[in-house]
C-alpha positions as CSV (number, residue, x, y, z in Angstrom):
1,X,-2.3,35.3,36.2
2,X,-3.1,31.8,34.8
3,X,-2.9,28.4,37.0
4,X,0.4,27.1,35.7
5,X,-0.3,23.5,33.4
6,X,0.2,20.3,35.3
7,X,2.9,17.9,34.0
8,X,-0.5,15.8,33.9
9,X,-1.8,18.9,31.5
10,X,1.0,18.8,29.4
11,X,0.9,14.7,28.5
12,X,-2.2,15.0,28.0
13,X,-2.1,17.9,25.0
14,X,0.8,16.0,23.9
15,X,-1.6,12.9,23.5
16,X,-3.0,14.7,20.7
17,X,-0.1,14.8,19.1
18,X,0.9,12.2,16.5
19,X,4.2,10.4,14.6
20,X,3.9,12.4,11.6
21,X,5.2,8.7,9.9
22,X,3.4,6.5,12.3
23,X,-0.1,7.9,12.6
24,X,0.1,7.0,16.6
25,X,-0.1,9.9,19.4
26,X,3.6,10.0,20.4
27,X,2.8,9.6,24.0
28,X,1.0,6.0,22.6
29,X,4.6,4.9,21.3
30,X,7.3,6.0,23.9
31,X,8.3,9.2,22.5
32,X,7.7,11.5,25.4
33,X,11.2,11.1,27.4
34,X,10.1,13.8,29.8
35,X,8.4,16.7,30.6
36,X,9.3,19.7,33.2
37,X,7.1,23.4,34.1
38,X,9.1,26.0,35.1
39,X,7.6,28.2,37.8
40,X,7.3,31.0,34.9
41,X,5.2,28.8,33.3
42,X,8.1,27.6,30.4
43,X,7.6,24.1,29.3
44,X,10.2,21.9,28.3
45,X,9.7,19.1,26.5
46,X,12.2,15.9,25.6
47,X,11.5,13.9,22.9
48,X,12.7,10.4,21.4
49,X,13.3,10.6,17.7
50,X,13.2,6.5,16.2
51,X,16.4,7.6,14.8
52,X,19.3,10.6,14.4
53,X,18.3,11.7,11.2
54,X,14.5,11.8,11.3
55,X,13.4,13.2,8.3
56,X,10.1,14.9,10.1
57,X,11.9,16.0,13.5
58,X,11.1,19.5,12.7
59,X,7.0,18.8,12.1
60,X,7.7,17.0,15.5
61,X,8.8,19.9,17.1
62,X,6.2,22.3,15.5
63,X,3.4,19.6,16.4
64,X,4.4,19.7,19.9
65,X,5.1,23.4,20.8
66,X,1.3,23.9,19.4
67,X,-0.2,21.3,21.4
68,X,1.7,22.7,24.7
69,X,1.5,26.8,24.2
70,X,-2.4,25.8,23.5
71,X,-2.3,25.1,27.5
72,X,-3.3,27.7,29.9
73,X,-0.3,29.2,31.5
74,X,2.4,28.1,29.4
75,X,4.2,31.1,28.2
76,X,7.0,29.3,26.0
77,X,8.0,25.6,24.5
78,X,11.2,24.4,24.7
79,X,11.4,20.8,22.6
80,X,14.7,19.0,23.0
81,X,15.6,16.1,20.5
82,X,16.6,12.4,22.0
83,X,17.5,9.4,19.9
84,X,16.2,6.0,20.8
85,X,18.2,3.5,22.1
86,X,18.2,0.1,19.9
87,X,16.3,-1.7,23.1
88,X,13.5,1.1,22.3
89,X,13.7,1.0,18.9
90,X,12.4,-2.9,19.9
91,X,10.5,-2.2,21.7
92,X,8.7,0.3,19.7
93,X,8.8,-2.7,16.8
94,X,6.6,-5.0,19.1
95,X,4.6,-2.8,20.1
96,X,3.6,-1.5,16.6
97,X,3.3,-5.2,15.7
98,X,0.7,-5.9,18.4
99,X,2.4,-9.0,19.7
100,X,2.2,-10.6,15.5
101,X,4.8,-12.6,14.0
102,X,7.9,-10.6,12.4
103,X,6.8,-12.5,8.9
104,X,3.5,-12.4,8.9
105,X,1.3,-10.6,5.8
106,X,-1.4,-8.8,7.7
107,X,-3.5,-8.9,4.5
108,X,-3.3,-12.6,4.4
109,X,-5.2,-13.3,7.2
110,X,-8.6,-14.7,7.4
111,X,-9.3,-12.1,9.7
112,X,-8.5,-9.3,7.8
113,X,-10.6,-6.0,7.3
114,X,-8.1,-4.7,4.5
115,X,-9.5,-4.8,0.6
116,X,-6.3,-5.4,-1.3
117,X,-6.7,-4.5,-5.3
118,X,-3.6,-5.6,-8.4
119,X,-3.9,-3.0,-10.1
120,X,-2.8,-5.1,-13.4
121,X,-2.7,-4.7,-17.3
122,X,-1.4,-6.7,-20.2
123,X,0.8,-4.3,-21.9
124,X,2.8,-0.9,-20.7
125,X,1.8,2.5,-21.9
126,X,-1.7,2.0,-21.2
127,X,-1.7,4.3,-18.1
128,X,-1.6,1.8,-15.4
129,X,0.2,3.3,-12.9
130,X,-1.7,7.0,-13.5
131,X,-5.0,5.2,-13.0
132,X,-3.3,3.5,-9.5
133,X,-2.0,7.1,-8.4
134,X,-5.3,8.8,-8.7
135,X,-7.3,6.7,-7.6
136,X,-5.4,5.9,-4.1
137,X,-4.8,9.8,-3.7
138,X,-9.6,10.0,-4.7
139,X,-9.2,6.9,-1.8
140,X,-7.7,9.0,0.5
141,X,-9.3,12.4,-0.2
142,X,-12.8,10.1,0.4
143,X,-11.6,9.7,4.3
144,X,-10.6,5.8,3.1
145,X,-7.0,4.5,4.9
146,X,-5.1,3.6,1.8
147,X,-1.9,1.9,1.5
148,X,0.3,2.0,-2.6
149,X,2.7,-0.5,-3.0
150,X,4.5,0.1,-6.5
151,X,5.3,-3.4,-7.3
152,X,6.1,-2.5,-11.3
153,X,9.9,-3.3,-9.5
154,X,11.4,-2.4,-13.3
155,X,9.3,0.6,-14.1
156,X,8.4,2.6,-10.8
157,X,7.0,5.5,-11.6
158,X,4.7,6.4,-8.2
159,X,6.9,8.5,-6.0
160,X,6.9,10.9,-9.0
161,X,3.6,10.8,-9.6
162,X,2.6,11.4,-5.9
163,X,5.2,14.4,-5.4
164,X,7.7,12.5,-3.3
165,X,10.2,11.4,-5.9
166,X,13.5,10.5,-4.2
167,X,12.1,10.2,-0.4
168,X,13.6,7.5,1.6
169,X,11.9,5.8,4.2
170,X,12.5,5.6,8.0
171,X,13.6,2.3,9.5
172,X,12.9,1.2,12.8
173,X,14.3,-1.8,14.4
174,X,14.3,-3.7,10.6
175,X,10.7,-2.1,10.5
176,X,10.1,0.2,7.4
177,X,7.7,3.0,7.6
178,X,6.1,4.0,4.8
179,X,6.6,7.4,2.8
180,X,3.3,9.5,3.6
181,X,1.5,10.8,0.2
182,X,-1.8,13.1,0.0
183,X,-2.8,11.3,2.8
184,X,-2.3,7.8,1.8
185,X,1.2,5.8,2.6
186,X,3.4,4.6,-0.1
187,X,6.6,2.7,-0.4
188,X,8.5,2.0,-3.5
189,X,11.6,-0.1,-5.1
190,X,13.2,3.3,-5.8
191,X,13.3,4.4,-2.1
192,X,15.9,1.8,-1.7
193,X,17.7,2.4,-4.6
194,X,21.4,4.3,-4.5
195,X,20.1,6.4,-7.1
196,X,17.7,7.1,-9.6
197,X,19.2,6.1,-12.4
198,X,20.2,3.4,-11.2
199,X,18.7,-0.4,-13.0
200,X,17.0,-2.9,-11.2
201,X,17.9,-6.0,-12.7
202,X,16.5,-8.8,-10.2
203,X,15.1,-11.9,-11.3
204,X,12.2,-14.2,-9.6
205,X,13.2,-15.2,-6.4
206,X,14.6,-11.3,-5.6
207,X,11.3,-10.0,-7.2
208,X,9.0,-11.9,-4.7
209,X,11.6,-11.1,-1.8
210,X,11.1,-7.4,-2.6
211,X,7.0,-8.1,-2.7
212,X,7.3,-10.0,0.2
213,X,9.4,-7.3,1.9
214,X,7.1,-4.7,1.1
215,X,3.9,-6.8,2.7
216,X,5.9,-7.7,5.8
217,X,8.2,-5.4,7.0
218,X,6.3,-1.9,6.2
219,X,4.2,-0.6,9.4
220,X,1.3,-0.6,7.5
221,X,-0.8,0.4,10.4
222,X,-4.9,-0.1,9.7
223,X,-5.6,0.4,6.0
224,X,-9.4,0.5,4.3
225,X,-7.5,-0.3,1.2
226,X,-4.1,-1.4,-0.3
227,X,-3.5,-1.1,-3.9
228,X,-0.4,-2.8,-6.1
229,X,0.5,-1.4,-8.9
230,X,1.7,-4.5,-10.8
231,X,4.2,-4.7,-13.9
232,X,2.7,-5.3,-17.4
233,X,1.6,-8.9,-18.2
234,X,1.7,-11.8,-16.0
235,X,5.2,-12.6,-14.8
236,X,7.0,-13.3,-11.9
237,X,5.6,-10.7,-9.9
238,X,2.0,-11.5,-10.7
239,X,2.5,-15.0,-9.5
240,X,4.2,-14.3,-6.6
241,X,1.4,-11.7,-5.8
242,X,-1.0,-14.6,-6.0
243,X,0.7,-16.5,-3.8
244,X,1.5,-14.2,-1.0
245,X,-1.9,-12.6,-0.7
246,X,-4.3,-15.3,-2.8
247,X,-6.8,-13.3,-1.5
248,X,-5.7,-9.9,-3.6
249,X,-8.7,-8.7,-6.8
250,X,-7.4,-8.2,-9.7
251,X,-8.3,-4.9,-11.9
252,X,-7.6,-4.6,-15.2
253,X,-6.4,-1.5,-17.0
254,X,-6.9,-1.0,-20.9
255,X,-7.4,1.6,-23.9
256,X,-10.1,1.2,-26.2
257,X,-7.8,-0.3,-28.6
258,X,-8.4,-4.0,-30.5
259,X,-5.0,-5.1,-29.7
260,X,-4.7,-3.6,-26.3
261,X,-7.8,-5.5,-25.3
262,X,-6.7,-8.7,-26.2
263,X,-3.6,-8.2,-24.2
264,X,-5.7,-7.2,-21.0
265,X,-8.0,-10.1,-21.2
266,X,-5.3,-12.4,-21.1
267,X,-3.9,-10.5,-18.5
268,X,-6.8,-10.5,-16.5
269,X,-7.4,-14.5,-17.5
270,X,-4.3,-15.5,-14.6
271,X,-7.1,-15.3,-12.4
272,X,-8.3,-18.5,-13.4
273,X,-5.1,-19.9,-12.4
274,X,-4.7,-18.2,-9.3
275,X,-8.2,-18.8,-7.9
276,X,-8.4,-14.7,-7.2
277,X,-11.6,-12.5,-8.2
278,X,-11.5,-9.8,-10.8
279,X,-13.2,-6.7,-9.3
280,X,-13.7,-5.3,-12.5
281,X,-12.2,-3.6,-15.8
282,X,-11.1,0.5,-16.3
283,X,-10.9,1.8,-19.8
284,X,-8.5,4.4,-19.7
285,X,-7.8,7.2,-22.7
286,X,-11.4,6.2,-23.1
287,X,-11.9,9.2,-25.6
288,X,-11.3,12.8,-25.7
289,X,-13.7,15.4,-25.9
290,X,-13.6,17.8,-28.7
291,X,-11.5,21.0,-28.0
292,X,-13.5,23.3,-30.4
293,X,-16.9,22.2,-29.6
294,X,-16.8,20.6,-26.0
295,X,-17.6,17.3,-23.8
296,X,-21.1,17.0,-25.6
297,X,-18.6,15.1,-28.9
298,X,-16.2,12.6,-28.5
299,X,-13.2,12.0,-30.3
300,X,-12.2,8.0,-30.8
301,X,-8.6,8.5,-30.7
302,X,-7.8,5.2,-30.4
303,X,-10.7,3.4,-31.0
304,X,-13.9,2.4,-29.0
305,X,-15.2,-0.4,-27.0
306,X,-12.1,-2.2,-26.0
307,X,-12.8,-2.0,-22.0
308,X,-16.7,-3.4,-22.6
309,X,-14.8,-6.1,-24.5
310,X,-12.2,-6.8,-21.7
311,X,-15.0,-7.2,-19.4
312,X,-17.5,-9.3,-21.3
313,X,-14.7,-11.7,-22.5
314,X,-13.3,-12.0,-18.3
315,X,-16.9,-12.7,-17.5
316,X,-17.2,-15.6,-19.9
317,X,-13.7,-17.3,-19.0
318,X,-14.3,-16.9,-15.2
319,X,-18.2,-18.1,-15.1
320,X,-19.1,-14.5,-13.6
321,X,-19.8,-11.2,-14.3
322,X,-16.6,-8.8,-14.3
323,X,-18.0,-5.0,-14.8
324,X,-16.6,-2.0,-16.1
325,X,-16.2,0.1,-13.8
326,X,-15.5,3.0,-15.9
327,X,-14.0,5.1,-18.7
328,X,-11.4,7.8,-18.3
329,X,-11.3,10.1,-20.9
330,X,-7.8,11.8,-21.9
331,X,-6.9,14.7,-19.9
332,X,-3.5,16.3,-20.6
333,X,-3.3,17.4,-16.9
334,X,-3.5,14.0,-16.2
335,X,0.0,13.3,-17.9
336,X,0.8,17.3,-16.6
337,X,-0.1,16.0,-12.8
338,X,2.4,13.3,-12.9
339,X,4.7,14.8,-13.9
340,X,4.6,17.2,-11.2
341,X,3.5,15.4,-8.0
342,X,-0.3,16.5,-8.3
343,X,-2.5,13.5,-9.0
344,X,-5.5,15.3,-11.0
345,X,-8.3,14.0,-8.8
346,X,-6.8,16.2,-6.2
347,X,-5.8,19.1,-8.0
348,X,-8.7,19.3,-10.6
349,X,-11.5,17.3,-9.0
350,X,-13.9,18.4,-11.1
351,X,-12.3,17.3,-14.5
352,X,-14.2,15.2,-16.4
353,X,-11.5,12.5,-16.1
354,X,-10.8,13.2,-12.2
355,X,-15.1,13.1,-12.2
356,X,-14.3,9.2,-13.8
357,X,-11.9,7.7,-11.7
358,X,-13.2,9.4,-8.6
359,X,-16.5,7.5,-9.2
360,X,-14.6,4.4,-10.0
361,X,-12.1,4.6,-6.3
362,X,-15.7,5.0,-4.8
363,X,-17.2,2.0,-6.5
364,X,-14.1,0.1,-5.6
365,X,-13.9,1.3,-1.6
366,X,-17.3,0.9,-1.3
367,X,-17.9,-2.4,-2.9
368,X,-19.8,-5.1,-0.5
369,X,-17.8,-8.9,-0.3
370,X,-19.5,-11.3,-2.8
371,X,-18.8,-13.4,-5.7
372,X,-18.3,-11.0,-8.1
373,X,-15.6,-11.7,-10.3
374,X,-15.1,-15.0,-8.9
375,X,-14.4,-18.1,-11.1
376,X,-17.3,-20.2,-9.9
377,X,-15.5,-22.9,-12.1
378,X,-18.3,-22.9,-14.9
379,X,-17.8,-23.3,-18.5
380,X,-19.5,-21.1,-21.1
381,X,-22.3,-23.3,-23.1
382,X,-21.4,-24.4,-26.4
């Protein structure tokens, strides 16, 4: 017969479990209310949800039967559901703040690890917020800690694209945790809407609360990378982006197109005003490969050349060089992917346009700190 586990044994497997929400071992964030080993060798476990209605409670439970029938000894798992009290739930809130500030922007700081990309572009329909989706879900498949904010507040369009349209998010002492996505963490305007259908019609000052909601009171936890999926042009959220986190690159979204171009350059131009770099410049529906005779012809739909444009016309307004980082062909699984949840450099990785944008999430996770894309306050020569 096998030594029954200690109560010792059992906190420590249930170490290894996490918050499916948090990303923290549950014994880390005052979870485990107690445990008790029955002479038989049963196990019963007592656990604090944040709140009554968890929406994970049942991965909780799964998580931590596994960890404890795994012990020696234990012959069954008993997991009984607590609540928090609201003196917990505080707790838990300062300890998941490390001590910080309730208003602070982490990403603000001077001492911050976190790369923080606007996704931006200078008119819709260009496939902005497809290019953001894939490449934070290529981000996250890489092994990078990746964080989505959907700040197009009007047009919101990530939780469909990631597969959890209509989630809502947990809240924790006034502390919002993010919806979890292929790996990465996202949070949205339409997880606080009443429905889906349902308008936002907000104007400045309520536009850069929500952004400054979203930066502040989210448990972020430690993120590689945080991506914003801006609104088209350069309004109210692009300002207020610039203010909150000056320290945010811009990356600018176009098709191939004359007039699109032009849009994105002046887009991409705020910079100048806002003192923030432009990390560079993706030319999406790039071109289409032939259907009848393969990828070795391409097909111009809607022109060619307008991304190289973008960038060489950025790099002369801001006195450096902005790159292009790449060209994404059209892919109907792309559009296909969104519409069902399944980001394409997930589901197809090896499509030509999953092949693109997974070079270009590299590129940007991997990029060195520098001066690139920084207005160095030079003029072109006459």
């Amino acid at each position: 017969m096998s030594p029954l586990p200690s109560v010792d044994d059992v906190q420590a497997a249930l170490a290894g479990v996490k918050d499916p929400e948090i990303k923290r071992p549950i014994t880390e964030l005052g979870m485990v209310k107690s445990v008790d080993v029955a002479p038989d060798g049963a196990v019963t476990v007592e656990v604090y949800l944040t709140i009554a209605g968890c929406p994970l409670k049942d991965t909780i439970t799964r998580d931590v039967t596994a960890a404890v029938m795994a012990l020696h000894g234990s012959t069954s798992v008993d997991v009984k559901l607590d609540v928090m009290s609201d003196e917990q739930r505080q707790e838990l809130s300062q300890r998941l703040r490390g001590g910080a500030a309730e208003k602070e922007i982490p990403f603000a700081k001077p001492d911050s690890l976190t790369r923080v990309y606007a996704i931006a572009s200078g008119k819709g329909g260009v496939g902005k917020s497809s290019v953001t989706a894939n490449l934070a879900a290529a981000m996250a498949a890489d092994g990078v800690s990746v964080g989505l904010v959907d700040a197009d507040i009007y047009g919101h369009s990530a939780p469909r694209m990631l597969g959890v349209d209509g989630s809502r998010p947990t809240v924790v002492d006034q502390m919002i945790m993010p919806i979890p996505a292929h790996d990465l963490k996202l949070i949205s305007t339409e997880m606080f809407k009443p429905d889906r259908d349902t308008p936002v019609a907000w104007r400045g000052p309520m536009l850069h609360r929500a952004l400054q909601q979203f930066l502040t009171d989210v448990f972020w936890g430690d993120l590689d990378i945080l991506l914003l999926d801006l609104p088209p042009g350069t309004g109210d959220v692009a300002i207020s982006l610039a203010q909150l986190l000056p320290n945010a690159e811009l990356v600018v979204v176009t098709t191939p197109q004359l007039a699109a171009a032009e849009v994105a350059e002046r887009a991409g131009s705020i910079a100048i005003q806002t003192h923030q770099q432009v990390a560079g410049v993706i030319e999406n529906m790039s071109f289409m490969p032939c259907p009848h005779c393969g990828s070795e012809h391409r097909l111009d739909v809607f022109g060619s050349g307008g991304g190289q444009r973008v960038a060489d016309g950025l790099s002369r307004r801001l006195g450096a060089t902005v790159p292009l980082l790449g060209e994404v062909p059209l892919d109907v699984h792309m559009r296909e992917g969104g519409d069902e949840g399944k980001p394409l450099t997930i589901s197809e990785p090896d499509a030509p346009a999953a092949v693109a944008l997974r070079d270009i999430a590299h590129r940007l996770s991997h990029r060195q700190r520098g001066l690139a894309g920084m207005s160095l306050g030079l003029s072109p020569a006459g």
